[in-house]
C-alpha positions as CSV (number, residue, x, y, z in Angstrom):
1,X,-3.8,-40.7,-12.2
2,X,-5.2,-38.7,-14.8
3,X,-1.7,-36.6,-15.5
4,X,-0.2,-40.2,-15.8
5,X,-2.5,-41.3,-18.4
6,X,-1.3,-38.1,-20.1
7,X,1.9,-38.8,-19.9
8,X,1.7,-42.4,-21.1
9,X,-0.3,-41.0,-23.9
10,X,2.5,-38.4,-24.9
11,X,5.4,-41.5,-24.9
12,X,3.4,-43.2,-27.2
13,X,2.7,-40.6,-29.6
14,X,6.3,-40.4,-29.5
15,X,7.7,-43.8,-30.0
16,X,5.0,-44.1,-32.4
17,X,6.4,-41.3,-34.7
18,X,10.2,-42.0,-34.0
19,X,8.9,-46.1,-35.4
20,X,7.7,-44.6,-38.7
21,X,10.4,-42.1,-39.5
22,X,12.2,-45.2,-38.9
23,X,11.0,-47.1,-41.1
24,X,10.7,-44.7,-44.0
25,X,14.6,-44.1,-43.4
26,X,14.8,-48.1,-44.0
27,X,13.0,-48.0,-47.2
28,X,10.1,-49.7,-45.9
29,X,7.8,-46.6,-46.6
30,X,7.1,-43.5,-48.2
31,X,7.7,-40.8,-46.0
32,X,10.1,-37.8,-47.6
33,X,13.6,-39.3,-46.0
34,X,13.0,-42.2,-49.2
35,X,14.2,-42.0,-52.5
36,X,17.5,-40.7,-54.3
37,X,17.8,-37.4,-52.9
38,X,18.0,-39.0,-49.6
39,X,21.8,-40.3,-50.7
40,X,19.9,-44.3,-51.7
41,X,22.2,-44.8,-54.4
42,X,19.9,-48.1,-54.5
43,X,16.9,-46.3,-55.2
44,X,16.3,-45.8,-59.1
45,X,13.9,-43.6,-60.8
46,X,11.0,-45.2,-63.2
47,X,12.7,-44.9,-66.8
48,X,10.0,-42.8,-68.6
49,X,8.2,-45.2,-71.7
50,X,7.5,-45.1,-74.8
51,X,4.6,-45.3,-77.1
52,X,3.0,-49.0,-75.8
53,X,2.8,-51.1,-78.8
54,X,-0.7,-51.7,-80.4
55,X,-2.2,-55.6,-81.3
56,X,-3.0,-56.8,-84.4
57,X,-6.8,-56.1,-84.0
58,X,-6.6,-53.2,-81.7
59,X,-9.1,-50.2,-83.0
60,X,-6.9,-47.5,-81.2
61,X,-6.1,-44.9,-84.5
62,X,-4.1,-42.4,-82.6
63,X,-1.9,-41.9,-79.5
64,X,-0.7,-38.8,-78.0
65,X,2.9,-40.2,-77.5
66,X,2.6,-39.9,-81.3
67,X,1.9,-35.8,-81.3
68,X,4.0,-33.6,-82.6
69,X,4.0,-29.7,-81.3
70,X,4.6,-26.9,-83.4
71,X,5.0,-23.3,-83.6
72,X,3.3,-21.7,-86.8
73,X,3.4,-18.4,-88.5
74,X,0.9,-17.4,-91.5
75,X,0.7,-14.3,-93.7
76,X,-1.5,-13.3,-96.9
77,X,-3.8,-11.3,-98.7
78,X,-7.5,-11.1,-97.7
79,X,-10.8,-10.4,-100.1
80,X,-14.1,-8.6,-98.5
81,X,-17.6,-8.5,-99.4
82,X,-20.4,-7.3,-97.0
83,X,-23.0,-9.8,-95.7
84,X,-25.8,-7.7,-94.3
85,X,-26.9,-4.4,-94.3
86,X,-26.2,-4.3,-97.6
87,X,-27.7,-2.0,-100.7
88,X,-28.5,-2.8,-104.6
89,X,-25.0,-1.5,-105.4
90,X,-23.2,-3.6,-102.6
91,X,-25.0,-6.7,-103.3
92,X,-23.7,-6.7,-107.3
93,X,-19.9,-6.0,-106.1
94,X,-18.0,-9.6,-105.5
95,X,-15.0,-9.9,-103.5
96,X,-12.9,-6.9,-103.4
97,X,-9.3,-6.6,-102.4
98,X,-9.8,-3.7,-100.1
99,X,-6.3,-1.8,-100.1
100,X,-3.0,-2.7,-100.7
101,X,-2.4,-4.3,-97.6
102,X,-5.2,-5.8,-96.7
103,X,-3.9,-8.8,-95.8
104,X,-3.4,-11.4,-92.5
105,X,-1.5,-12.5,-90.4
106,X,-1.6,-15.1,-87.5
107,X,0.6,-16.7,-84.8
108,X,-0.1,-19.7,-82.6
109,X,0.7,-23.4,-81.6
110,X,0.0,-26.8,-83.3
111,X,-0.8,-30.1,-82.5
112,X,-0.3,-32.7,-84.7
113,X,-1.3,-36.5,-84.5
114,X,-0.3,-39.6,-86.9
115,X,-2.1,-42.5,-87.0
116,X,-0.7,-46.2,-85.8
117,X,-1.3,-47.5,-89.5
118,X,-1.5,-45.2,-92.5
119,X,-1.3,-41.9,-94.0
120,X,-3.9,-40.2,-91.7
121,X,-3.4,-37.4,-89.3
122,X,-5.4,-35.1,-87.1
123,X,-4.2,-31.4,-85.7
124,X,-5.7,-28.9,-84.1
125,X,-4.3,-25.2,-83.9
126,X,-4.6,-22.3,-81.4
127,X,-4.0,-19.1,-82.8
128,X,-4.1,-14.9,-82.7
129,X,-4.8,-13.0,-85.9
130,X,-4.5,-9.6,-87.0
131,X,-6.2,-8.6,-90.0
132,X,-6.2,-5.3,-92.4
133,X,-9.5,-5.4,-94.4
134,X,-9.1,-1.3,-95.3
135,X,-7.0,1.5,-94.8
136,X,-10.2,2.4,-92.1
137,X,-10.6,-1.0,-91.3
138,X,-9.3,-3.9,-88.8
139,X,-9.9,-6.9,-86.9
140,X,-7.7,-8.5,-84.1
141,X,-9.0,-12.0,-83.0
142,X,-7.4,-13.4,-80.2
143,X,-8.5,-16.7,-80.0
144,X,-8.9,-18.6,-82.9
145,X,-9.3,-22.6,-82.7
146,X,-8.5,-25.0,-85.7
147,X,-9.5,-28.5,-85.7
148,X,-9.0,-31.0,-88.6
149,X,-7.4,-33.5,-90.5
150,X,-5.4,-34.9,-93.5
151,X,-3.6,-37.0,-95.4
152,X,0.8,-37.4,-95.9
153,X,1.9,-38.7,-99.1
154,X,6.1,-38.8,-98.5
155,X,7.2,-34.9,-97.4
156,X,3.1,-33.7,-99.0
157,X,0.7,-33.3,-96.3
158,X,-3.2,-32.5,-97.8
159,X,-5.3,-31.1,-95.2
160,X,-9.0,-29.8,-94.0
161,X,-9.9,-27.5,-91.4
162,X,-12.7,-26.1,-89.6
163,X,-12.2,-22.6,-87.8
164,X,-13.8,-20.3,-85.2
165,X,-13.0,-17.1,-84.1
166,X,-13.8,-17.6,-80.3
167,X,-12.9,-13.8,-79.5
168,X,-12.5,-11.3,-82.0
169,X,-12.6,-7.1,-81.9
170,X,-12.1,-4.7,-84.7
171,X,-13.4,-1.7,-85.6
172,X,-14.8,-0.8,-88.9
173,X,-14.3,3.2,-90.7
174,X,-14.4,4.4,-87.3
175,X,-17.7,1.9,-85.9
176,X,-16.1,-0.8,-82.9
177,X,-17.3,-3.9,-82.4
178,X,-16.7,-7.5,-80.6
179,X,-17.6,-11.1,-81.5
180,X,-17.9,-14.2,-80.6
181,X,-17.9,-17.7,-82.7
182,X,-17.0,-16.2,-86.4
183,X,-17.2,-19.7,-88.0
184,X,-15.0,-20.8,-90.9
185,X,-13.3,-23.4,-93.0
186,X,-10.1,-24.1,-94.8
187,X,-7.7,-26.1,-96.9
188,X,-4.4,-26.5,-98.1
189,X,-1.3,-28.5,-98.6
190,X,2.4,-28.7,-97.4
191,X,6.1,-30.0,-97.7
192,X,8.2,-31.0,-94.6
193,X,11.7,-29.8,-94.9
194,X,12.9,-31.8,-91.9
195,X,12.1,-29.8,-88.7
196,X,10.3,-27.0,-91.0
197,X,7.2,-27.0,-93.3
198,X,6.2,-24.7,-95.6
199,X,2.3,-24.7,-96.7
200,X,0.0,-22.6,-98.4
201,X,-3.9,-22.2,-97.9
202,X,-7.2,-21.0,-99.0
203,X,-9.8,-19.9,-96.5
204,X,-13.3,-18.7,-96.1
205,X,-15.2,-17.4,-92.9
206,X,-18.0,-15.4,-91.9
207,X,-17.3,-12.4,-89.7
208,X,-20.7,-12.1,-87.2
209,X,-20.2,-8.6,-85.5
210,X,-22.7,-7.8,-82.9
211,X,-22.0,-3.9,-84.2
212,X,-22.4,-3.2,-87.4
213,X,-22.5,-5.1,-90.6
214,X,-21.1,-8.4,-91.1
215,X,-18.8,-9.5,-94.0
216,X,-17.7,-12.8,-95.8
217,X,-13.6,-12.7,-96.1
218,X,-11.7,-15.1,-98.6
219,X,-8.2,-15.5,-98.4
220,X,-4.6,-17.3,-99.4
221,X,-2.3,-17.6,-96.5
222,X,1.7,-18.8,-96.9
223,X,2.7,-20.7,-93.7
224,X,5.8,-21.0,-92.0
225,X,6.1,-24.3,-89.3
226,X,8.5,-25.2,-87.0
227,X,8.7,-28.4,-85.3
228,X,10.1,-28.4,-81.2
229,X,11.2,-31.5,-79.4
230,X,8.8,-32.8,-77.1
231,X,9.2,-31.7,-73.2
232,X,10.8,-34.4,-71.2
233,X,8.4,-35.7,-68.8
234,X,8.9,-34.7,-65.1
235,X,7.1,-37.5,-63.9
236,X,8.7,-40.7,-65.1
237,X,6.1,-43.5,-66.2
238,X,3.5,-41.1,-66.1
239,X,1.0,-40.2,-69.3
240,X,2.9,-38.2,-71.8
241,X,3.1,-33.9,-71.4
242,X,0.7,-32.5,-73.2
């Protein structure tokens, strides 16, 4: 009695599988033998949407449909003065061009954000620097995070960031050291030449070494953008790729 209970248990299990597989192969569910793969020339995939239209009274400035990514280069000379452990004759010098290539220069990505209604924008950059300060002298941060905001007028865009060095190492006549959260600021304006923009810059930041002394650095940066098209989204009708 017992081995035919088994048994009867066994067939069911069975027929119960063979009814679902059926029924996924009709369409009715979800199973993996559904969809257009499966040769459904009935079944169609979710066209992927656009940017969802805003109300009149909506409060909603920005919308990530609406980012633009970029790739950005920047170059330029850098100034240095020291900050701490300084001396009567250090504290009277003012920003000093170091050597003759003492200079910048930084690669990373950019995010950039237009508002529904005006001239407003936000962005936010991730970038890697190398920096000369000396012919003994040099820094390397490796992550450096922008966040900020501006205003386009036509082609001009006017902008405002603030800037931390999340990551940096260098070493200084010889002296390593490491760092974290090297704060700074900067601003600048650009012209869009269709896909590319060209911008220039001013920036200040504190370098805080955990080695060693630390040191204010000023400097003017040239930038080089170049928009990319946005990567289609491998799930249909889901939020946009980020």
């Amino acid at each position: 009695m017992n081995k035919f209970a088994g048994f009867a248990a066994v067939v069911a299990v069975l027929c119960s599988t063979r009814l679902a597989s059926a029924q996924d192969a009709g369409g009715l569910g979800a199973g993996p033998y559904s969809g257009p793969s499966s040769g459904r020339p009935d079944v169609m995939a979710t066209p992927e949407n656009g940017p969802s239209p805003q109300g009149k009274n909506s409060v909603k400035l920005f919308d990530t449909y609406r980012s633009q990514l970029s790739y950005q280069l920047d170059i330029g000379p850098i100034w240095v003065r020291r900050a701490s452990e300084t001396t009567p004759i250090t504290r009277r010098r003012n920003f000093d061009h170091m050597a003759p290539l003492a200079s910048e220069i930084a690669f990373g990505n950019v995010y950039t954000t237009k508002s529904f209604k005006g001239p407003t924008f936000i962005t936010t950059e991730a970038m890697t620097s190398f920096r000369i300060l000396d012919d003994k002298s040099f820094s390397w941060s490796l992550f450096e995070e922008k966040l900020g905001g501006g205003i386009s007028l036509g082609p001009f865009d006017f902008e405002a960031k603030i800037r931390v060095h999340f990551l940096s190492a260098d070493i200084m006549h010889a002296q390593p050291s490491v760092q974290l959260l090297s704060p700074g600021v900067e601003a600048g304006f650009g012209l869009h030449l269709g896909r590319i923009r060209l911008d220039i810059k001013g920036h200040t930041e504190y370098l805080w070494r955990w080695f060693g002394p630390d040191y204010y650095i000023r400097g003017v940066t040239i930038g080089l953008r170049l928009d990319v098209n946005r990567p289609k989204n491998p799930f249909p009708g889901a939020p946009p790729a980020q």
